[in-house]
Biopython code that builds the backbone (N, CA, C, O; Angstrom):
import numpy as np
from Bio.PDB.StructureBuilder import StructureBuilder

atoms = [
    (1, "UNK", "N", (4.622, 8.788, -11.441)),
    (1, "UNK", "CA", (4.192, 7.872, -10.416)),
    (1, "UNK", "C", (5.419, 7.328, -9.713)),
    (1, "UNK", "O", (6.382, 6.872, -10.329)),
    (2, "UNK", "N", (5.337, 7.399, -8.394)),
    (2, "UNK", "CA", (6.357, 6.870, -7.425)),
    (2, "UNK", "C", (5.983, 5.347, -7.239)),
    (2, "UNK", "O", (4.757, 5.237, -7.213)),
    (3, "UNK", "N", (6.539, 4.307, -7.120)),
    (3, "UNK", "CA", (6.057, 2.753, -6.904)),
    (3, "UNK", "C", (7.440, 2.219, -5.831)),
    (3, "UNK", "O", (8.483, 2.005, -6.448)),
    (4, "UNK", "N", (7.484, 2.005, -4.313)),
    (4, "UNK", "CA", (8.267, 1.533, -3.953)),
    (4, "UNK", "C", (8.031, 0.212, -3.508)),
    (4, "UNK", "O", (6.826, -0.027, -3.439)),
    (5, "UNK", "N", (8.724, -0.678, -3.201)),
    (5, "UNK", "CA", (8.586, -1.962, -3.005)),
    (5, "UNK", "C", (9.081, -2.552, -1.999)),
    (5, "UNK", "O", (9.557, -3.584, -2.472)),
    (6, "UNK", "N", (9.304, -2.542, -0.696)),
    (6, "UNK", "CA", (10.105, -2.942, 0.302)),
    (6, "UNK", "C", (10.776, -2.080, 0.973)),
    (6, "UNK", "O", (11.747, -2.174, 1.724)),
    (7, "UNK", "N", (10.088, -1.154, 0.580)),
    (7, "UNK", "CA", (10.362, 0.225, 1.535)),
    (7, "UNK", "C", (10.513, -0.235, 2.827)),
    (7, "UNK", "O", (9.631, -0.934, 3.326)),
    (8, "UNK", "N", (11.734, 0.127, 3.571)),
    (8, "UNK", "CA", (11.940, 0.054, 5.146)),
    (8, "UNK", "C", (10.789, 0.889, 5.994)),
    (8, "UNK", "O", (10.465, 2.076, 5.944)),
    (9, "UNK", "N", (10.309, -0.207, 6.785)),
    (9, "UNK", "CA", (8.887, 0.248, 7.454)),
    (9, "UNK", "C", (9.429, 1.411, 8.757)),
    (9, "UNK", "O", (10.563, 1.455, 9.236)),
    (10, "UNK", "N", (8.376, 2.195, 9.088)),
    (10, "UNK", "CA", (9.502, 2.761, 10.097)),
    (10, "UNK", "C", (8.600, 2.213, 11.488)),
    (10, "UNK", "O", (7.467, 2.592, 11.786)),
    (11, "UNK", "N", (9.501, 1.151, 12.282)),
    (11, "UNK", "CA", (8.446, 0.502, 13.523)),
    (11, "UNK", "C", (9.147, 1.431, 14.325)),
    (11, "UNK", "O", (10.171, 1.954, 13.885)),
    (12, "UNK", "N", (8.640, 1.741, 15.640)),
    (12, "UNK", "CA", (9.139, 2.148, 16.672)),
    (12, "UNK", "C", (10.175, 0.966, 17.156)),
    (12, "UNK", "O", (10.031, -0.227, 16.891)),
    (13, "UNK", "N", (11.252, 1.540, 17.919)),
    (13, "UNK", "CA", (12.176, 0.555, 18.879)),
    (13, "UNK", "C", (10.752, -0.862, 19.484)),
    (13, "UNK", "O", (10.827, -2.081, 19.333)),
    (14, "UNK", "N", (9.826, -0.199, 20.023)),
    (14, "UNK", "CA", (9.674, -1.462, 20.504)),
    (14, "UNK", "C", (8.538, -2.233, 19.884)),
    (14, "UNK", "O", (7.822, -3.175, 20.221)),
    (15, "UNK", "N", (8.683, -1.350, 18.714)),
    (15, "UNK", "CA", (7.733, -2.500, 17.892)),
    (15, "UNK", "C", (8.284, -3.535, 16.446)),
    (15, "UNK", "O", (7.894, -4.303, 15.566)),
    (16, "UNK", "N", (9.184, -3.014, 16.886)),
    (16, "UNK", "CA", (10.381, -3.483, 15.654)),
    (16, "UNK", "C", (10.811, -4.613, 15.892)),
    (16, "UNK", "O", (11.541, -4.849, 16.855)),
    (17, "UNK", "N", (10.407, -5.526, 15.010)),
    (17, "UNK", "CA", (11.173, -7.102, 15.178)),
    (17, "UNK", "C", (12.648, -7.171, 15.290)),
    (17, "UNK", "O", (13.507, -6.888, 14.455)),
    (18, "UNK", "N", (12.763, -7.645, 16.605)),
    (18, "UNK", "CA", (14.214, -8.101, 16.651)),
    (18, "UNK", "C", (15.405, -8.788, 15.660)),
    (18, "UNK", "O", (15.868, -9.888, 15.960)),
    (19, "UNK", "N", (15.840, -8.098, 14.526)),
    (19, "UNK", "CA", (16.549, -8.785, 13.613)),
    (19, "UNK", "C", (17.679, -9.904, 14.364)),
    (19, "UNK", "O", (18.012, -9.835, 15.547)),
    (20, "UNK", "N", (18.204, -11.004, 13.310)),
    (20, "UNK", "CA", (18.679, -11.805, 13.590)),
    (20, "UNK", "C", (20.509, -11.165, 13.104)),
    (20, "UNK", "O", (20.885, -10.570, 12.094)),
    (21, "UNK", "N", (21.228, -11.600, 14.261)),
    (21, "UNK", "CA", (22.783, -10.928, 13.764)),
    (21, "UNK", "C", (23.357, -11.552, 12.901)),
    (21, "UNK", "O", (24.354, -11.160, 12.295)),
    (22, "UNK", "N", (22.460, -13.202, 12.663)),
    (22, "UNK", "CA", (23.714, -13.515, 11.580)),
    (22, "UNK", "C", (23.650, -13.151, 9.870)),
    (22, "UNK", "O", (22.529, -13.108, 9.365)),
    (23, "UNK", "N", (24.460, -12.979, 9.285)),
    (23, "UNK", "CA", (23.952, -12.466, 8.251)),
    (23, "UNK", "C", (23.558, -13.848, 7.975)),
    (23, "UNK", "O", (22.329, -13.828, 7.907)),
    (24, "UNK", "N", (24.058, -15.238, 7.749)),
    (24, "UNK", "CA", (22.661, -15.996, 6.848)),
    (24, "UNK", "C", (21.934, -16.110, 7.084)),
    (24, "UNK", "O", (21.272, -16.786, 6.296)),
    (25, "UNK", "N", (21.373, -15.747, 8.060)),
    (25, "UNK", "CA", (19.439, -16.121, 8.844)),
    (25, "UNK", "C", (18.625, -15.118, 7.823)),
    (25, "UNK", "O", (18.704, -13.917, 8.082)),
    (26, "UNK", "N", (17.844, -15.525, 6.674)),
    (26, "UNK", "CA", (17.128, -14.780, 5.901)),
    (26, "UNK", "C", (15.841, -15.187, 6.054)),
    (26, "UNK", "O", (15.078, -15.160, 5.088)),
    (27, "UNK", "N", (15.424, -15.625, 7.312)),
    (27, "UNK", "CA", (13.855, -16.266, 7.184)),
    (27, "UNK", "C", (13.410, -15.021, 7.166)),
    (27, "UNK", "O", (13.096, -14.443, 6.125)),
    (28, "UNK", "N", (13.337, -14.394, 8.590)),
    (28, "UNK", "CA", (12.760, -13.113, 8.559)),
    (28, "UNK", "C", (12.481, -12.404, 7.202)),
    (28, "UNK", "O", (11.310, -12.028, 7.142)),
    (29, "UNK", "N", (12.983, -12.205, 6.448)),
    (29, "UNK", "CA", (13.971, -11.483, 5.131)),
    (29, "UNK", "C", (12.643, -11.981, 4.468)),
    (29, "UNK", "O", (11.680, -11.266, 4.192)),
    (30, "UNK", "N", (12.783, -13.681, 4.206)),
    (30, "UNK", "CA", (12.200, -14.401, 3.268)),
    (30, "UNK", "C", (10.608, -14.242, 3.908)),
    (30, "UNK", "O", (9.865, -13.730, 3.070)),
    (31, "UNK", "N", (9.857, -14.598, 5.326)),
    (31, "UNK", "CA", (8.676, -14.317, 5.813)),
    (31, "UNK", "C", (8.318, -12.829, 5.573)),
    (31, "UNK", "O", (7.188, -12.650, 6.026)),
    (32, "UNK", "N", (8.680, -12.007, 5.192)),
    (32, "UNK", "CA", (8.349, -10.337, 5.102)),
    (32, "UNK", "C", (7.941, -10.608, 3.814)),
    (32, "UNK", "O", (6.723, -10.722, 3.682)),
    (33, "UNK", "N", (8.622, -10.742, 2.822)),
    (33, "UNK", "CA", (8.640, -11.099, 1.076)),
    (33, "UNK", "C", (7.454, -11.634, 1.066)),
    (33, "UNK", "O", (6.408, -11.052, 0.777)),
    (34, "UNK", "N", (7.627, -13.130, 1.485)),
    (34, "UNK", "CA", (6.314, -13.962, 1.248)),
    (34, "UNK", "C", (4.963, -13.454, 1.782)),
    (34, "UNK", "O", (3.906, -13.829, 1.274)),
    (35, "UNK", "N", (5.035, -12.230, 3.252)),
    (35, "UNK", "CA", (3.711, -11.556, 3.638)),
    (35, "UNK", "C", (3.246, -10.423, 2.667)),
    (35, "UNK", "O", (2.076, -10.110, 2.447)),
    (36, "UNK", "N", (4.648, -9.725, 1.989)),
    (36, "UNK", "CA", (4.017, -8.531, 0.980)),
    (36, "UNK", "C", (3.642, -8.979, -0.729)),
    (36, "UNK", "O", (3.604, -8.223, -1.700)),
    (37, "UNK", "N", (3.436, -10.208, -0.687)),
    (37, "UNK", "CA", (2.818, -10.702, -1.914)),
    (37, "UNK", "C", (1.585, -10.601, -2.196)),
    (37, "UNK", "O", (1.111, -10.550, -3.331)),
    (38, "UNK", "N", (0.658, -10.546, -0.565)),
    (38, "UNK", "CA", (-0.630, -10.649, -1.335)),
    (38, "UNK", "C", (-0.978, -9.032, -1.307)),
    (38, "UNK", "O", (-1.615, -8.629, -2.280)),
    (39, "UNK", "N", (-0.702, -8.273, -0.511)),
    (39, "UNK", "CA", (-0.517, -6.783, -1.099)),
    (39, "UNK", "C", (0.153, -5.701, -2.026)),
    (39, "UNK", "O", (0.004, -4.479, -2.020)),
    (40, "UNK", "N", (1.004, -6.573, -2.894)),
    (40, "UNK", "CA", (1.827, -6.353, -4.072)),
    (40, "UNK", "C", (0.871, -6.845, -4.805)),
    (40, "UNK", "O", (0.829, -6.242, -5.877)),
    (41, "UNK", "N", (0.040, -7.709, -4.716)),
    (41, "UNK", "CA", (-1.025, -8.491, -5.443)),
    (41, "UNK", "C", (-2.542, -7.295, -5.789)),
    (41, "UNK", "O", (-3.149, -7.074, -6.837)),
    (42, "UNK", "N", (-2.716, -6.765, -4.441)),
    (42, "UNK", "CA", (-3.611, -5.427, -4.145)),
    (42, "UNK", "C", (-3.504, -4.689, -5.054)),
    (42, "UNK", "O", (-4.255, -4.597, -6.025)),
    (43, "UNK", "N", (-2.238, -3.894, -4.745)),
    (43, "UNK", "CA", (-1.078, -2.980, -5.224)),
    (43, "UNK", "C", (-1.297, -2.677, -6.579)),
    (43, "UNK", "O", (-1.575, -1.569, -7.039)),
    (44, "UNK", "N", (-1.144, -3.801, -7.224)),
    (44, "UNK", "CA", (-1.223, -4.215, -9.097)),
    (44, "UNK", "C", (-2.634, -4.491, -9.457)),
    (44, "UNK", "O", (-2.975, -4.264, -10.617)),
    (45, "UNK", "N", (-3.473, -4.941, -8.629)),
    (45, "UNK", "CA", (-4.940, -4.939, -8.910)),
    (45, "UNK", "C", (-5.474, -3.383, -9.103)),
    (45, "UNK", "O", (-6.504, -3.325, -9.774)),
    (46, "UNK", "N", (-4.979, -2.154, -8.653)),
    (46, "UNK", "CA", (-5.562, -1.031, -8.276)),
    (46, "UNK", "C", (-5.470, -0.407, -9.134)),
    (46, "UNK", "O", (-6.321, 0.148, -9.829)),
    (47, "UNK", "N", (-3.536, -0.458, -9.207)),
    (47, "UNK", "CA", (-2.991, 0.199, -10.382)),
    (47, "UNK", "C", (-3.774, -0.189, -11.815)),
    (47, "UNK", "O", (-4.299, 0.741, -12.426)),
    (48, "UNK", "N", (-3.848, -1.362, -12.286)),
    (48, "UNK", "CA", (-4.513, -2.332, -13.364)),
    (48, "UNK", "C", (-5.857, -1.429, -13.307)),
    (48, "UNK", "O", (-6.111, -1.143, -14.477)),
    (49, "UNK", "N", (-6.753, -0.901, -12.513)),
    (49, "UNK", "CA", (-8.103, -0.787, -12.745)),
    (49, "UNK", "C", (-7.910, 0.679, -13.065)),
    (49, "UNK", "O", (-8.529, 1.108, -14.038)),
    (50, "UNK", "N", (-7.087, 1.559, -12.338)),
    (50, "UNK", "CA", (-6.944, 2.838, -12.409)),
    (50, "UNK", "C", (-6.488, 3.118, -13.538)),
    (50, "UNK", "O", (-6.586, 4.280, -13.933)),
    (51, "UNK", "N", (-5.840, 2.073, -14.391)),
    (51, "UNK", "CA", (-5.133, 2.385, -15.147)),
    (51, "UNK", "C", (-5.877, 1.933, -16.847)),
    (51, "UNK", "O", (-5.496, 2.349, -17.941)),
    (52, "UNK", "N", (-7.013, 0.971, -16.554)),
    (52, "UNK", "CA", (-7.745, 0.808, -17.890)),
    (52, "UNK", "C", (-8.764, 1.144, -17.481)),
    (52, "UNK", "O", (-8.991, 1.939, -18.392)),
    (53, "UNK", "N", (-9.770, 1.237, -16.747)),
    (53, "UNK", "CA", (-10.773, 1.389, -16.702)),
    (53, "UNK", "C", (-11.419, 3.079, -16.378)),
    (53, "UNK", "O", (-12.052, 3.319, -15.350)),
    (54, "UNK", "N", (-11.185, 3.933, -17.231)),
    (54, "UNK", "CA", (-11.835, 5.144, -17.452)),
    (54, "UNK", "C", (-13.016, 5.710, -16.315)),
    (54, "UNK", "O", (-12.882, 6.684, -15.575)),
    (55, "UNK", "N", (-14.303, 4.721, -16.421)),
    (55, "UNK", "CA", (-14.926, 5.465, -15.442)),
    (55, "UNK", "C", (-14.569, 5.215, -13.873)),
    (55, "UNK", "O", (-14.849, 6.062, -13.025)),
    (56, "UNK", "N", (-14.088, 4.288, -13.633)),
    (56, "UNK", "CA", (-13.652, 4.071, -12.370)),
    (56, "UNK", "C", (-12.956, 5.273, -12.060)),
    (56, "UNK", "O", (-13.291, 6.163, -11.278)),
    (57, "UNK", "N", (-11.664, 5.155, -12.974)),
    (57, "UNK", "CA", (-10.900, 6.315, -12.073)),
    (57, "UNK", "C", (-11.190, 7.728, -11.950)),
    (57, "UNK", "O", (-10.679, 8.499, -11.138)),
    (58, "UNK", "N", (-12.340, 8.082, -13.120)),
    (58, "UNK", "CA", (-13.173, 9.215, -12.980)),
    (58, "UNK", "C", (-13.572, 9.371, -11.498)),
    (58, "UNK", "O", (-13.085, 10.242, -10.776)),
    (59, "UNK", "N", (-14.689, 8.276, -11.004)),
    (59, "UNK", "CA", (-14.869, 8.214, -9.661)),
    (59, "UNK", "C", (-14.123, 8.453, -8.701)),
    (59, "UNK", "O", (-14.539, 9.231, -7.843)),
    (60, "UNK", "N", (-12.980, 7.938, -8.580)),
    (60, "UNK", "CA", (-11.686, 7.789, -7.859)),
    (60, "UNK", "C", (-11.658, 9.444, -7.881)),
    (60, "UNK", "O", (-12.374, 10.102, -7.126)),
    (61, "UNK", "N", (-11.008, 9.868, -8.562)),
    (61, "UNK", "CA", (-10.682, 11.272, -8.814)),
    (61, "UNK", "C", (-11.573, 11.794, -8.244)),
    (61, "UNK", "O", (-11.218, 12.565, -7.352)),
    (62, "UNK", "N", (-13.002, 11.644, -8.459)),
    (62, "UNK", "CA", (-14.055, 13.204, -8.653)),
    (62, "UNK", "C", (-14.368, 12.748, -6.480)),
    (62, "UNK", "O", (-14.669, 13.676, -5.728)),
    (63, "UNK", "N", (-14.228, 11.451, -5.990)),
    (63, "UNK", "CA", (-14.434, 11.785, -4.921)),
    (63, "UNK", "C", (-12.952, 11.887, -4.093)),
    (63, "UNK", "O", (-13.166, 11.775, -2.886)),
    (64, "UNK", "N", (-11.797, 12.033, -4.340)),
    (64, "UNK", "CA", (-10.846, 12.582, -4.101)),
    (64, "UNK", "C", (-10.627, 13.796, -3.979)),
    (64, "UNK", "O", (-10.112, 14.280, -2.972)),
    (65, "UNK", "N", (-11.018, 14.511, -5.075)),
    (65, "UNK", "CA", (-10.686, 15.932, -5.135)),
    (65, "UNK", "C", (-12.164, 16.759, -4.513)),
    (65, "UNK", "O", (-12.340, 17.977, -4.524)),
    (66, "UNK", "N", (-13.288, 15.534, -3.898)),
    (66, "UNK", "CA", (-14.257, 16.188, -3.158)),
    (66, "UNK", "C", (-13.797, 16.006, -1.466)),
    (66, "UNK", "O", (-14.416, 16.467, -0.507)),
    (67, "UNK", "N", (-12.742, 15.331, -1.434)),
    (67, "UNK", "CA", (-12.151, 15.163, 0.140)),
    (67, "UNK", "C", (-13.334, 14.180, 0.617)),
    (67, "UNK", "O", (-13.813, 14.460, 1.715)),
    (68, "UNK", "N", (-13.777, 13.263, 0.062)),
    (68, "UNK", "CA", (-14.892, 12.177, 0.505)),
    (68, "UNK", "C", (-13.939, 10.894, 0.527)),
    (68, "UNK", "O", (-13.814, 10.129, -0.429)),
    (69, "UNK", "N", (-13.187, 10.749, 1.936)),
    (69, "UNK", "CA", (-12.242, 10.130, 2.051)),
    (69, "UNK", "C", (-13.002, 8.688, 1.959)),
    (69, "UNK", "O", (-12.814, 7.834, 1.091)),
    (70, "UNK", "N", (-14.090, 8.608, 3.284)),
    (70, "UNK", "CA", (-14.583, 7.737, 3.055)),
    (70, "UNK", "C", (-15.208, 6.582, 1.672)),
    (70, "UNK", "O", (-15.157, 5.365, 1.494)),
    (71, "UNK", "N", (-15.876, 7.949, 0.776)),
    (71, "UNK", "CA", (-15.841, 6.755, -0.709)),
    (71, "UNK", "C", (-14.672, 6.817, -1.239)),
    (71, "UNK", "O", (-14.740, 6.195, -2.299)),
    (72, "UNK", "N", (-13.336, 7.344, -1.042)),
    (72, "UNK", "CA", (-12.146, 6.850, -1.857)),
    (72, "UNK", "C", (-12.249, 5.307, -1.547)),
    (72, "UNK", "O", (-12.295, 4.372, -2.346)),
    (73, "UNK", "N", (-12.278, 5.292, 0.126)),
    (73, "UNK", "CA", (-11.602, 4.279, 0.961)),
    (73, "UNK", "C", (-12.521, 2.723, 0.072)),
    (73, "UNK", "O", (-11.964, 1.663, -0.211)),
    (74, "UNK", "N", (-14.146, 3.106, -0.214)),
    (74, "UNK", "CA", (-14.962, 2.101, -0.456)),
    (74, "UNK", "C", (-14.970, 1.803, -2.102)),
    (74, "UNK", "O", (-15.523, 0.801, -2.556)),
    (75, "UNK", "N", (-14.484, 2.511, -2.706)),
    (75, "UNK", "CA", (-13.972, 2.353, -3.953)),
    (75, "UNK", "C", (-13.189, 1.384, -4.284)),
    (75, "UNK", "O", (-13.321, 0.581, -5.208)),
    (76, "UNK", "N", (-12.031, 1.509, -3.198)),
    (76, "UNK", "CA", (-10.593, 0.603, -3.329)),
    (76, "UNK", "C", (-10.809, -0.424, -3.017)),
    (76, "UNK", "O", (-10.477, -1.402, -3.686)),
    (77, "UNK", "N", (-11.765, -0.514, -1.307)),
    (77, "UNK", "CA", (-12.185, -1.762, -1.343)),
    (77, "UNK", "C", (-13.420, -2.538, -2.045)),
    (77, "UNK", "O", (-13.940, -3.594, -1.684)),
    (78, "UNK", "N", (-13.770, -1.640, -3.256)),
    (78, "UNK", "CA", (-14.717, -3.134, -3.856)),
    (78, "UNK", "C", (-14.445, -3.108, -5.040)),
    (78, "UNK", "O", (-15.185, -3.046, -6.021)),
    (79, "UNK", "N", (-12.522, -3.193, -4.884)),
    (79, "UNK", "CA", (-12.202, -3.801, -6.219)),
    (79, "UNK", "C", (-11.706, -5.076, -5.496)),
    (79, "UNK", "O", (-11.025, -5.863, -6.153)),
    (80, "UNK", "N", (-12.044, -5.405, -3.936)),
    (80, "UNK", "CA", (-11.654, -6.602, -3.395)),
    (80, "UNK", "C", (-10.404, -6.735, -2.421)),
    (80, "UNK", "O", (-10.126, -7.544, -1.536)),
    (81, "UNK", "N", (-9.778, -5.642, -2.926)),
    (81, "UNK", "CA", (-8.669, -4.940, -1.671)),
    (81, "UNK", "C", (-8.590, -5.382, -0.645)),
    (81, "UNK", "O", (-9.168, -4.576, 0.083)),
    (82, "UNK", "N", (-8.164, -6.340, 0.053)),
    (82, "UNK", "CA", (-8.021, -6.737, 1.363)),
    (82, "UNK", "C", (-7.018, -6.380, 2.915)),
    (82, "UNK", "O", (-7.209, -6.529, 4.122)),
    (83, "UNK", "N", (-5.835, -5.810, 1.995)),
    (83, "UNK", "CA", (-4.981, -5.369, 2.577)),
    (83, "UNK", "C", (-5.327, -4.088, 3.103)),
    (83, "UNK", "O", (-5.969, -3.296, 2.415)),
    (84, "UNK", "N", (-4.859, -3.744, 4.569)),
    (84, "UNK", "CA", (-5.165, -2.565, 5.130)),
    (84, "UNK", "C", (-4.376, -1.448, 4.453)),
    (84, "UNK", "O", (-3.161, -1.493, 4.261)),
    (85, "UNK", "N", (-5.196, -0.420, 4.102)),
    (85, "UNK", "CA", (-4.359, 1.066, 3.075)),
    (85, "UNK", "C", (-4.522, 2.128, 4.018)),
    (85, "UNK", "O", (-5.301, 2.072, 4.969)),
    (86, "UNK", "N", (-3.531, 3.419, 3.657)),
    (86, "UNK", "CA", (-3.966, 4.705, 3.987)),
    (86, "UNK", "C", (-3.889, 5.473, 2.655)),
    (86, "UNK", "O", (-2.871, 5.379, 1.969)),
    (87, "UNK", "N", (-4.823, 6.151, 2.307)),
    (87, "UNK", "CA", (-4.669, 7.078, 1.718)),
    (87, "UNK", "C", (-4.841, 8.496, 1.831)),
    (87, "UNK", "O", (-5.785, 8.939, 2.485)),
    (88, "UNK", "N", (-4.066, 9.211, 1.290)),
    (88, "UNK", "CA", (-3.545, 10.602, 1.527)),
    (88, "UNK", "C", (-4.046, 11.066, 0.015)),
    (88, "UNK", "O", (-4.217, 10.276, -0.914)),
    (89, "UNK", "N", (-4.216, 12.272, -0.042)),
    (89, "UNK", "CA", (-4.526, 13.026, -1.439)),
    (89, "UNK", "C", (-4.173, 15.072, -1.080)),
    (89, "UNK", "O", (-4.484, 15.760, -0.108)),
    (90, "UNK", "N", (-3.349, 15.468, -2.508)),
    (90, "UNK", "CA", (-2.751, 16.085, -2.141)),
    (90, "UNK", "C", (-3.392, 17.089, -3.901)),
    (90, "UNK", "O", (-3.862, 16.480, -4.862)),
    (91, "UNK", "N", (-3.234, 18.442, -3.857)),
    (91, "UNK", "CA", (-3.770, 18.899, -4.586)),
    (91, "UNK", "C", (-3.372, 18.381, -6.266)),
    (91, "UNK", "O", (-4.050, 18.342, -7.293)),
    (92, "UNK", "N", (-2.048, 18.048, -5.983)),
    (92, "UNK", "CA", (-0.718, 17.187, -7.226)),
    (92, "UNK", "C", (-1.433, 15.865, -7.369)),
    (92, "UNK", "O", (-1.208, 15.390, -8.482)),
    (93, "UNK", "N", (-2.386, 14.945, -6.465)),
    (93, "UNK", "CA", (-2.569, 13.809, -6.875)),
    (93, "UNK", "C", (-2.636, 12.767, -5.473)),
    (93, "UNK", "O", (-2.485, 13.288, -4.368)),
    (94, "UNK", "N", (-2.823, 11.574, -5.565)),
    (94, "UNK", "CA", (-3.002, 10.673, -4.561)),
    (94, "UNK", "C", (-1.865, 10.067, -3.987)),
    (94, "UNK", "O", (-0.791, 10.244, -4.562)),
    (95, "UNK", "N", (-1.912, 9.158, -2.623)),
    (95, "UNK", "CA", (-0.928, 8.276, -2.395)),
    (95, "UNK", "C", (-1.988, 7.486, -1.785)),
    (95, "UNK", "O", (-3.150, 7.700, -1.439)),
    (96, "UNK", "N", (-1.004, 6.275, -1.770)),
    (96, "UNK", "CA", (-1.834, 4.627, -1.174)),
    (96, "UNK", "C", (-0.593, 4.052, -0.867)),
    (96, "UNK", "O", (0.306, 3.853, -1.684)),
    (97, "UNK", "N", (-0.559, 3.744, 0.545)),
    (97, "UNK", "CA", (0.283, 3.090, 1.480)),
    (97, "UNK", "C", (-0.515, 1.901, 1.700)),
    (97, "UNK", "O", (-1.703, 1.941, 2.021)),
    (98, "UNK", "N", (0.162, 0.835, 1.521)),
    (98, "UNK", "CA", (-0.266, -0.212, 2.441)),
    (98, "UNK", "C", (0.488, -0.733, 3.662)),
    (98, "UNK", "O", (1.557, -0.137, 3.528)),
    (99, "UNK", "N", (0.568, -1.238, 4.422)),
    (99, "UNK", "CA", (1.197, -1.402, 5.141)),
    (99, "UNK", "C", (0.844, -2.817, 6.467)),
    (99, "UNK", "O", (-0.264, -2.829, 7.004)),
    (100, "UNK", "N", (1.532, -3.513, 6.710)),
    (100, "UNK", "CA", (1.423, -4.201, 7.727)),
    (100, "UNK", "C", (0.320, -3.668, 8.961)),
    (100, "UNK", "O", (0.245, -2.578, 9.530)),
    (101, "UNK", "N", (-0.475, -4.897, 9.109)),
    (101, "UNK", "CA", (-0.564, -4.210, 10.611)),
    (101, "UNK", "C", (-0.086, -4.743, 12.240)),
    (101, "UNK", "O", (-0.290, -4.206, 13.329)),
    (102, "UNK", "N", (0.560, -5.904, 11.916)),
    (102, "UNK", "CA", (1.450, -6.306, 13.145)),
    (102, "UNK", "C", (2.621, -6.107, 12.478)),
    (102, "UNK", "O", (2.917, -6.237, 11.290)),
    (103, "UNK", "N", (3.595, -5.575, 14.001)),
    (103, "UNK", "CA", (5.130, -5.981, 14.363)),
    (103, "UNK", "C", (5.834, -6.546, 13.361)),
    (103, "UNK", "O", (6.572, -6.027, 12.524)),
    (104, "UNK", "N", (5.418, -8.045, 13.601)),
    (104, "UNK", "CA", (6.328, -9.263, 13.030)),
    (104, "UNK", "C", (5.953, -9.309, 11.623)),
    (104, "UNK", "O", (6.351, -10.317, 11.040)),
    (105, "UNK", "N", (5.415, -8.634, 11.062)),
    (105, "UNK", "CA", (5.200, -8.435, 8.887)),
    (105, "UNK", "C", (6.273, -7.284, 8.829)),
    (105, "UNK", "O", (6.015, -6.193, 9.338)),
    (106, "UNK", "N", (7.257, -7.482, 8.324)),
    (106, "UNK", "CA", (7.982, -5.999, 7.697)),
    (106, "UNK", "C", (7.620, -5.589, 6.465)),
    (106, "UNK", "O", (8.589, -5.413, 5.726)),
    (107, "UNK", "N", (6.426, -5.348, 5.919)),
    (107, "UNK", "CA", (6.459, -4.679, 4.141)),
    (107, "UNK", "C", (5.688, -3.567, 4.609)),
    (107, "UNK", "O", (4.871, -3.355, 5.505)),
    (108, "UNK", "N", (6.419, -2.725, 3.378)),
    (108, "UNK", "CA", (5.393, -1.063, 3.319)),
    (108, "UNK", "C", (5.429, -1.327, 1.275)),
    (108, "UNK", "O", (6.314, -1.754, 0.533)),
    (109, "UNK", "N", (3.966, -0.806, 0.999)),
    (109, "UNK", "CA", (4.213, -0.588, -0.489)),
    (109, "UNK", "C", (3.751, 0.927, -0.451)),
    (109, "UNK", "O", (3.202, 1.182, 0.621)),
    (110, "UNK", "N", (3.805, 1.797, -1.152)),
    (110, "UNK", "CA", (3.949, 2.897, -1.577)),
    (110, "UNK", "C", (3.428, 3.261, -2.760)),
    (110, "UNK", "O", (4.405, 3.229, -3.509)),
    (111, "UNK", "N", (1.897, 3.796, -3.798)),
    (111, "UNK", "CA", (2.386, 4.348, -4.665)),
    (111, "UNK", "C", (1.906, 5.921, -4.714)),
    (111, "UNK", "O", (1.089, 6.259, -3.858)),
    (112, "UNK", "N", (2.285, 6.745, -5.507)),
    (112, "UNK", "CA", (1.869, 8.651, -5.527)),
    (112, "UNK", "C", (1.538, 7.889, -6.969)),
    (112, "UNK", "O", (2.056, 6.983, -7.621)),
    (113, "UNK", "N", (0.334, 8.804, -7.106)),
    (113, "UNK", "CA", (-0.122, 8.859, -8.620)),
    (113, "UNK", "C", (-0.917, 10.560, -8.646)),
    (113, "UNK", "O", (-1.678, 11.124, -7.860)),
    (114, "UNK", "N", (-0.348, 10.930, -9.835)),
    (114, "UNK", "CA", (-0.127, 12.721, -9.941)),
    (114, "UNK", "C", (-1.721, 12.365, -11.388)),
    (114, "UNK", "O", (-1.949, 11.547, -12.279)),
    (115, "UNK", "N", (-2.420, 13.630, -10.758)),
    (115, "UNK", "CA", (-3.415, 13.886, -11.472)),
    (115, "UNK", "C", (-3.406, 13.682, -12.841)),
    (115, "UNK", "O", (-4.404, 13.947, -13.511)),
]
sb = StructureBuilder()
sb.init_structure("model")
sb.init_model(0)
sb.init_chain("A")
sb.init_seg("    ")
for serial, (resi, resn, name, xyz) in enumerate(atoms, 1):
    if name == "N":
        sb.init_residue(resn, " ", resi, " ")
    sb.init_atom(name, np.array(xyz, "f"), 0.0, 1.0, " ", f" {name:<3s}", serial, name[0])
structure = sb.get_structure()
C-alpha cells in the first residue's frame, strides 16, 4: 500500500495559489494542513473499515473488479465520506485520491491498495 500525505497538488499556473516569498509566512502552509484534516480523517475512516471489516471489503472488491464504478463510489460514501474522491482501479488493485476542490485548499491524499 502506497499512503501519501501532502503530496504537492498539481494546480495549473492559473489555478495555483499565489505563494507568499517570504519564507516565514506559513499561514498558507498552516491553512492547507488545517483543510487536509478532515480528509486525512476520511482517509483513516476507509482504510479502518477496509481493513477490519471483512464483508465490506468483499463488496468493495467484488464491485471493483465488476467496473461498477458507480457502487464503488456509494460504498465509500456511506461510510460517511464527505470529502470529494476519485477512484481509479487497476487489475493490481485500487487507488483513492482525494483532493481539494478549490484553488485556495492545497492537500492531495493518495492511497493504492493492491488486491
Amino acid at each position: 500500500m502506497h499512503f501519501l500525505f501532502g503530496y504537492a497538488p498539481s494546480f495549473s499556473p492559473k489555478e495555483r495559489p499565489t505563494p507568499s516569498t517570504d519564507p516565514s509566512d506559513v499561514s498558507q502552509f498552516q491553512y492547507s494542513a488545517k483543510q487536509g484534516m478532515m480528509p486525512a480523517a476520511d482517509m483513516s475512516k476507509l482504510l479502518h473499515t477496509i481493513s477490519t471489516q471483512s464483508s465490506f471489503a468483499l463488496r468493495l472488491k467484488k464491485a471493483a473488479a465488476e467496473s461498477n464504478k458507480p457502487a464503488v463510489k456509494h460504498l465509500i460514501q456511506s461510510l460517511g465520506i464527505q470529502t470529494p474522491f476519485e477512484v481509479t482501479v487497476t487489475p493490481d488493485g485500487m487507488a483513492i485520491d482525494f483532493k481539494s476542490s478549490t484553488s485556495h485548499i492545497c492537500y492531495e491524499l493518495h492511497a493504492a491498495l493492491c488486491w
